[in-house]
N, C-alpha and C positions, 0 to 999 in steps of 0.2 A: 419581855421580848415577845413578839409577835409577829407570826410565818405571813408572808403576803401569799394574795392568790389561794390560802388554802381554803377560804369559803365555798369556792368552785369547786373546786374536789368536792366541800362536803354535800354537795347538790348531786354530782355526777359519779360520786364513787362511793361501794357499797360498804359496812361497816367494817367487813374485815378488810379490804383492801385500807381504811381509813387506821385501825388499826396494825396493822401492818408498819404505818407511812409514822404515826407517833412513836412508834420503835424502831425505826431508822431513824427519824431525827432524834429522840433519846438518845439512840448509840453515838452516832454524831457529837451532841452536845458533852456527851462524857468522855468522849476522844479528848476535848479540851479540857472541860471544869466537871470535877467529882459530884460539887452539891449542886445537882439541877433537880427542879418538882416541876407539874405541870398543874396550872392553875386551872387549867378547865379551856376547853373550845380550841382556839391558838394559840395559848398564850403559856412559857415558860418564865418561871423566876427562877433565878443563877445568883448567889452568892458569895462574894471575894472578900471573905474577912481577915482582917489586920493587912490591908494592903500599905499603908504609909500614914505614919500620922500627920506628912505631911501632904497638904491636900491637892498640891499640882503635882507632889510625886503620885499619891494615889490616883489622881483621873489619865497621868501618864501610865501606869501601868493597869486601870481599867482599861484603856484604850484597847492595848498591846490586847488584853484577852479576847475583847471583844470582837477586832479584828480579824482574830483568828475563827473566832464562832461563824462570823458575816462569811469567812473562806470558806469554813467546813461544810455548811448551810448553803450554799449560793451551789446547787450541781442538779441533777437530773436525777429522781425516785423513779424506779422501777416497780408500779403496782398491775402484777397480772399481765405481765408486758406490755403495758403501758406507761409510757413515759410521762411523767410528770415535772415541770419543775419548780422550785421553790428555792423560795431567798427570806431574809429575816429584815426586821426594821427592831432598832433595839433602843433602849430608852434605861440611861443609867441615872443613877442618883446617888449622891453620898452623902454620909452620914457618920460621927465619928460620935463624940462626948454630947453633943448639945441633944436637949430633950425635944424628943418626935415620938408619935405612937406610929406604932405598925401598920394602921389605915392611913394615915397621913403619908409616908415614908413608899407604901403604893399607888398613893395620888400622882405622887411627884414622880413617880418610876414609871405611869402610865400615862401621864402628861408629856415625858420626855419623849415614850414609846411613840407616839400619834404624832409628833414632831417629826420625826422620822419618818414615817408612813405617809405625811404630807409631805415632806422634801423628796419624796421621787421611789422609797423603797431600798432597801438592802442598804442603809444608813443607821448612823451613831447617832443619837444625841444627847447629849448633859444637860439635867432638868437646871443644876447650879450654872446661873446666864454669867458667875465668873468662870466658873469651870471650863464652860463651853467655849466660851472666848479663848481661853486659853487653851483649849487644844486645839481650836482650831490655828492659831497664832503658831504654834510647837507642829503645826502641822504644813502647814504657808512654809515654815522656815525651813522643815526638811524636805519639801518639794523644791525650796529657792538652792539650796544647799547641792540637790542632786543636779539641777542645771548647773554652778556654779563649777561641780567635779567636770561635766562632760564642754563646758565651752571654758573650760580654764579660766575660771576669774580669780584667782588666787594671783599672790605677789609675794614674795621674799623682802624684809627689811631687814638691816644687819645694823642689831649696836653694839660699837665698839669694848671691846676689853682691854685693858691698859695694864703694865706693871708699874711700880714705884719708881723707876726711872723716864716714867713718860713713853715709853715702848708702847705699840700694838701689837700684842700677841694674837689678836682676833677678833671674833665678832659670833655675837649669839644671831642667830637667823631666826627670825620672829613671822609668824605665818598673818597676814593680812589679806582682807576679801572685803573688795570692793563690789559691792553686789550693782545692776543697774538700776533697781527696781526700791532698795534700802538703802542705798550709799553706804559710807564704811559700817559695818556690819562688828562690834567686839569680841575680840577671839570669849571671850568668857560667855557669852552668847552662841557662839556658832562651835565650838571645841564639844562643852559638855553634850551636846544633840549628835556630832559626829561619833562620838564613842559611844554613846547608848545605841545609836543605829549602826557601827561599826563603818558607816562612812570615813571615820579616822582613817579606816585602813589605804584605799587608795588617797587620801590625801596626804597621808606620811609618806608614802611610797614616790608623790610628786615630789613634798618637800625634799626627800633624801636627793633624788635624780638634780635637783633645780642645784641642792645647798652645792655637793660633787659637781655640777658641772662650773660651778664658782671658784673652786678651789682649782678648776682645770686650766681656768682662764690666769687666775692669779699665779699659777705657777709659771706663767711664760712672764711674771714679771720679778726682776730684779727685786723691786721696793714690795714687792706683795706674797713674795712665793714663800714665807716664814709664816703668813697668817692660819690660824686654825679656824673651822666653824663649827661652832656649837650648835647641833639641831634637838629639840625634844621629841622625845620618842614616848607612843601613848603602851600603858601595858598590855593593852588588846592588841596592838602592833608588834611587841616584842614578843607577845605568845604561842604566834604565829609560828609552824614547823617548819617553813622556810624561808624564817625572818636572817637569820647566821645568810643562806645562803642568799637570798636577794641583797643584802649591804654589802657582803665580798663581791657580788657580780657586777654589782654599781662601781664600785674601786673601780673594781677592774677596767671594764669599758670604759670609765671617764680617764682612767688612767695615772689617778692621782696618789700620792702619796696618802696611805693607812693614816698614818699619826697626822697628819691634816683633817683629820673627823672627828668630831669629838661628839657622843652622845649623850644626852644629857636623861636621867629619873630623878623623879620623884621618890622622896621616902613610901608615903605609901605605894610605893612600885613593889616594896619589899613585903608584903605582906603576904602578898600569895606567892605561890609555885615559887618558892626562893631558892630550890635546888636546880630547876630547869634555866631560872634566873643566872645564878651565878655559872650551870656550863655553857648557856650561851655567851654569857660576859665573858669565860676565859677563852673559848674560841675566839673571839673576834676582837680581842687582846691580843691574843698570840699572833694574829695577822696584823697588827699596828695601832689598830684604832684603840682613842683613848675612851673613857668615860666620866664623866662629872657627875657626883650626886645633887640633884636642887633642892633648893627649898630646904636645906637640913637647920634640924632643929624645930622644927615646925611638926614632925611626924613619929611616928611607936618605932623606929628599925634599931632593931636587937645589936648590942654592939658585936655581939659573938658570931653576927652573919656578914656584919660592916667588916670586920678584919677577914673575912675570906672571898670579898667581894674584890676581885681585882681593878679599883678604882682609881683612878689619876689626879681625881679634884673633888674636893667639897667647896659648894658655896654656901657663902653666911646669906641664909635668907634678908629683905630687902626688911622684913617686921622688925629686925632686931638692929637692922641699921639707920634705921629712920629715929629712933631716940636712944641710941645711942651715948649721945652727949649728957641725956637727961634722967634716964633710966638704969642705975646702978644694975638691975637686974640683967637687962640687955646688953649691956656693955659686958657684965661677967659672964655669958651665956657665950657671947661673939669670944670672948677669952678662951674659953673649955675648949669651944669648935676651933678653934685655933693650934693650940695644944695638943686636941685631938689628931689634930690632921698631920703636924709635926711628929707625933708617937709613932703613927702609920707609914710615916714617909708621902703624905700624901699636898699636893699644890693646894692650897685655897684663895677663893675668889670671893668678892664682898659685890652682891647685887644694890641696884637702888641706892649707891653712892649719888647725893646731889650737894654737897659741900665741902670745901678746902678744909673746915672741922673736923666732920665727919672721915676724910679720908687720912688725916693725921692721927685722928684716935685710934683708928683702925688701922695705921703702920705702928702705931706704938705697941697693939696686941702683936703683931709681928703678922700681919698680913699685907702682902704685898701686889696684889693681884686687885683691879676694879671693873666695877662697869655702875652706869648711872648716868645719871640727868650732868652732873659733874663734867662731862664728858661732852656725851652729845645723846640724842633719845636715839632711835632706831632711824636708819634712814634707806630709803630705794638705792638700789648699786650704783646708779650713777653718782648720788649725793654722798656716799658713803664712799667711793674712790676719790673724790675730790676733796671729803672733808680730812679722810688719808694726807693726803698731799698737803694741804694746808698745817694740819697737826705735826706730822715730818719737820716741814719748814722753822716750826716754832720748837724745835728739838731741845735748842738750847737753854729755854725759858724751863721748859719740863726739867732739864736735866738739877739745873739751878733750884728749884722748888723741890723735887727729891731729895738731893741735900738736906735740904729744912728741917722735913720730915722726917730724916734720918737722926738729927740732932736729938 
């Protein structure tokens, strides 16, 4: 790392004022990172050992520290009442298992530094041309991500949930963003970067307002006002100290019936804070709203927190429905959770249903509850009332084919 502009200083300021200014920015630099040395003239080396041994999580969390240096760094020195100011150009490098010597290893860390220093000053850069690509890429997408929050490019897709009688009991609301700049953008792409920058937070907060103001519409209808909607809920979003009262304020104002929400976790939801977990979950039970666990079977949750978790649904992850037919393993696992969820008095629902097989096998473990390709994939509210209406109509054929199944 290397101070810009502090050559001038050392032309025009005396040694103790210069001295002075390398113990402000020492103190500085250990505001953020413990192991700093000064190599000599401008230039500090900072060391962030055992950051990930995976190497896009490590340049993601070199980033984050670095950042913060470029913040602490980037302000006005006070020497002798004279103001000075100073900023940093910094030049990272990584290194994990493979063999480098220690000259080599400052080649590359003083290579990247001057990279820096040529792009303008109080700049990052990654000597690894993957690395760097790729923050800069992780870095485009959470800039595209903050315009996306403030001009609203997000959408609601809703795919349907079915009973064994051919019923619509609902629909999972699936968050979609169409960017103008990337075109469809995959939530598996764009989800994991909103929770590490905590962007989740106001886009949960959309999704909840958008899912509630659906369920406000569907209740002025006859054919729609029994549907529920499934929303996910991220565990940065739920830990939040007035997450309880922001989803009763939502009811409230959109005016909708509690038990028409249905919230959906993840196993590893349960891993942390499980006692704040569960009294938020029985608050916002006791006011109507139900809860779904997802993805179960997939995750570590302790069955001794699962029976105090006031829960209304387990679903059979879509891994163990997918072979099903083929994998005795999968099929016994879908069994257990099935079982399970019967002991508890709890509904189950089978994801990633995409054949008339698959959804037989899966009533004969005695679940009755679907959603999948089987069906219809996730669709925009208008495709998704109409395709409503069309499925209704063919009531009878459903009804007819449950029977089957029941045999």
């Amino acid at each position: 790392m290397g101070l810009s502009s502090l050559r001038i200083a050392l032309v025009t300021l005396l040694a103790v004022f210069l001295s002075t200014l390398w113990m402000s920015v020492n103190r500085d630099l250990r505001s953020v990172i413990e192991t700093v040395a000064r190599l000599g003239g401008d230039e500090f080396i900072i060391i962030l050992p055992e950051l990930s041994p995976d190497k896009k999580r490590a340049a993601d969390l070199a980033e984050k520290v670095t950042e913060k240096i470029l913040e602490a760094l980037n302000q006005d020195y006070k020497l002798d009442g004279n103001s000075h100011h100073s900023s940093a150009s910094i030049g990272v490098c990584l290194f994990g298992t493979e063999s480098i010597t220690t000259e080599d290893l400052m080649k590359q860390a003083d290579l990247a530094m001057y990279k820096s220093k040529s792009a303008g000053r109080n700049a990052i850069s990654f000597y690894d041309p993957e690395m760097q690509s790729s923050v800069l890429k992780r870095t485009a997408l959470e800039k595209d991500l903050r315009n996306a929050i403030e001009q609203q490019q997000f959408t609601l897709q809703y795919q349907p949930q079915v009973d064994i009688n051919g019923r619509i009991t609902g629909a999972e609301a699936l968050l979609r963003w169409l960017c103008p700049g990337r075109g469809a953008v995959s939530p598996r792409e764009f989800i994991p970067l909103a929770e590490e920058t905590r962007l989740i937070i106001p886009v949960g907060e959309w999704v909840l307002e958008t899912a509630c103001a659906q369920l406000a519409v569907w209740a002025k209808r006859a054919d729609m006002s029994h549907l529920k909607i499934a929303i996910n809920v991220s565990p940065i979003q739920f830990a939040k100290a007035d997450f309880v009262e922001q989803v009763l304020s939502t009811v409230k104002n959109t005016g909708i019936k509690p038990d028409r929400l249905k919230l959906e976790h993840t196993e590893s939801h349960l891993l942390h804070n499980i006692e704040d977990i569960i009294s938020k979950m029985q608050v916002l039970g006791d006011a109507g709203i139900s809860f779904s666990l997802d993805d179960f079977g997939t995750g570590y949750s302790s069955l001794s927190y699962l029976k105090r978790l006031p829960l209304w649904q387990l679903k059979i992850d879509k891994s163990f429905v997918r072979d099903i037919l083929t994998e005795p393993n999968d099929a016994e696992i879908a069994k257990t959770i099935v079982a399970l969820a019967n002991s508890l008095g709890l509904e189950v629902i089978a994801e990633g249903v995409e054949t008339d097989s698959q959804q037989a096998s899966l009533a004969k473990l005695g679940c009755y509850h679907y959603q999948g390709y089987l069906f219809s994939r996730s669709l925009p509210i208008k495709e998704f009332d109409a395709w409503c209406h069309e499925w209704s109509g063919n009531k009878m054929v459903k009804q007819e084919s449950a029977q089957q199944l029941l045999i």
